[in-house]
C-alpha positions in Angstrom: 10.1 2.7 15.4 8.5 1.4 12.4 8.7 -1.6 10.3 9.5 -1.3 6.5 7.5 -3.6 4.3 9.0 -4.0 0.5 6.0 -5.9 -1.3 4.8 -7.1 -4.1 1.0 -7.0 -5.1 0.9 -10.1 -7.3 2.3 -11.9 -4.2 -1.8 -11.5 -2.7 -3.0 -12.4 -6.5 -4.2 -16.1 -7.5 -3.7 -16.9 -11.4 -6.8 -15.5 -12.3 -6.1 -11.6 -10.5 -8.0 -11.9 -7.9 -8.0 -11.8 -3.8 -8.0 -15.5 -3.2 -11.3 -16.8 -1.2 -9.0 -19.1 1.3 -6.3 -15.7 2.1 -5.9 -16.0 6.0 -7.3 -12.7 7.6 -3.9 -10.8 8.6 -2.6 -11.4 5.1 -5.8 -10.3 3.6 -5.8 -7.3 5.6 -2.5 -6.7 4.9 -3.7 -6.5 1.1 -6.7 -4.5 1.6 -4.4 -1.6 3.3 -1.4 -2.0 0.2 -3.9 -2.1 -1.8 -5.6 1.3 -0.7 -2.5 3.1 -0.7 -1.7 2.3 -4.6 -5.5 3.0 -5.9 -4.8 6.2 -4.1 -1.1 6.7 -5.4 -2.5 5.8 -9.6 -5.4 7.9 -9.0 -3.2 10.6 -8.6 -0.1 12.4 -10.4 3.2 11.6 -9.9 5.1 13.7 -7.5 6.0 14.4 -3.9 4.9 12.7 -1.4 1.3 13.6 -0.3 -1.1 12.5 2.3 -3.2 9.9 1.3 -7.3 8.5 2.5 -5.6 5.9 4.3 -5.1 5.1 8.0 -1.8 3.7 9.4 -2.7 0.0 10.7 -0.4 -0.3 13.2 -0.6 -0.4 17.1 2.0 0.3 18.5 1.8 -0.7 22.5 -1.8 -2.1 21.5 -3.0 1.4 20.7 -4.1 2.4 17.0 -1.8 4.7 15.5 -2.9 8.0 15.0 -1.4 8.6 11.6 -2.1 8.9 8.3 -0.1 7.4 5.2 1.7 9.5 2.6 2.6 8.2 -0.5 4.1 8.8 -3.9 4.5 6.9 -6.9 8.2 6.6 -8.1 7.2 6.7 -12.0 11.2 5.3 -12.7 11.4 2.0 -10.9 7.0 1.8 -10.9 7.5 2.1 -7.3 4.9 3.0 -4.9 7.1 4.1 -1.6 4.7 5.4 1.6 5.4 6.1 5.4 3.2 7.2 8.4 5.3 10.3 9.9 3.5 9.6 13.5 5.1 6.1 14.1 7.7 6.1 11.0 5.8 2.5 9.2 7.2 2.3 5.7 7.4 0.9 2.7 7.7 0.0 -1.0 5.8 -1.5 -3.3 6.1 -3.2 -6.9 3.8 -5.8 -8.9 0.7 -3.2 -8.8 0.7 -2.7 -12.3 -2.3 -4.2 -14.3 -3.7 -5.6 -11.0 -7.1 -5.0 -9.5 -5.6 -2.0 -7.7 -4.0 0.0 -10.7 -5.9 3.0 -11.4 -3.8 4.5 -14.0 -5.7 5.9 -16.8 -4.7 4.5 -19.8 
């Protein structure tokens, strides 16, 4: 069974935007792979969820998960939810907007 992560981007964000140069490894991984999944969700239209270029970074029983990560942006709460179906990770995600992973055309 999965875990299900409800984050918030700014939370990985010093005062000036960026990744800060001090972040502790697992956190900055953790980051990097949130971050993926919303560049991917803002490049794309709103909708249903869809499979995204990501890979799931769990490992489950120390074996990499197999999975892939589909996501959707909820455009009414500026939600990014996502799940792997192969080992059921999860997750929501707010505080992207105007960050270094929005990619939104405005």
């Amino acid at each position: 069974m999965g875990n299900t992560w409800i984050t918030d981007m700014r939370h990985y964000l010093d005062d000036a935007g960026h990744l800060p140069e001090d972040m502790p490894g697992p956190a900055l991984g953790l980051a990097q792979f949130l971050g993926s999944i919303v560049e991917w969700v803002t490049s794309h239209p709103p909708g249903r969820f869809e499979r995204t270029n990501v890979r799931c970074r769990r490992s489950p029983r120390r074996r990499r998960c197999l999975g892939d990560i589909y996501a959707r942006f909820e455009e009414s709460g500026g939600v990014v939810a996502w799940h792997c179906p192969f080992c059921a990770d999860n997750g929501f995600t707010r505080g992207w907007e105007g960050t270094i992973w929005d990619r939104r055309q405005e």
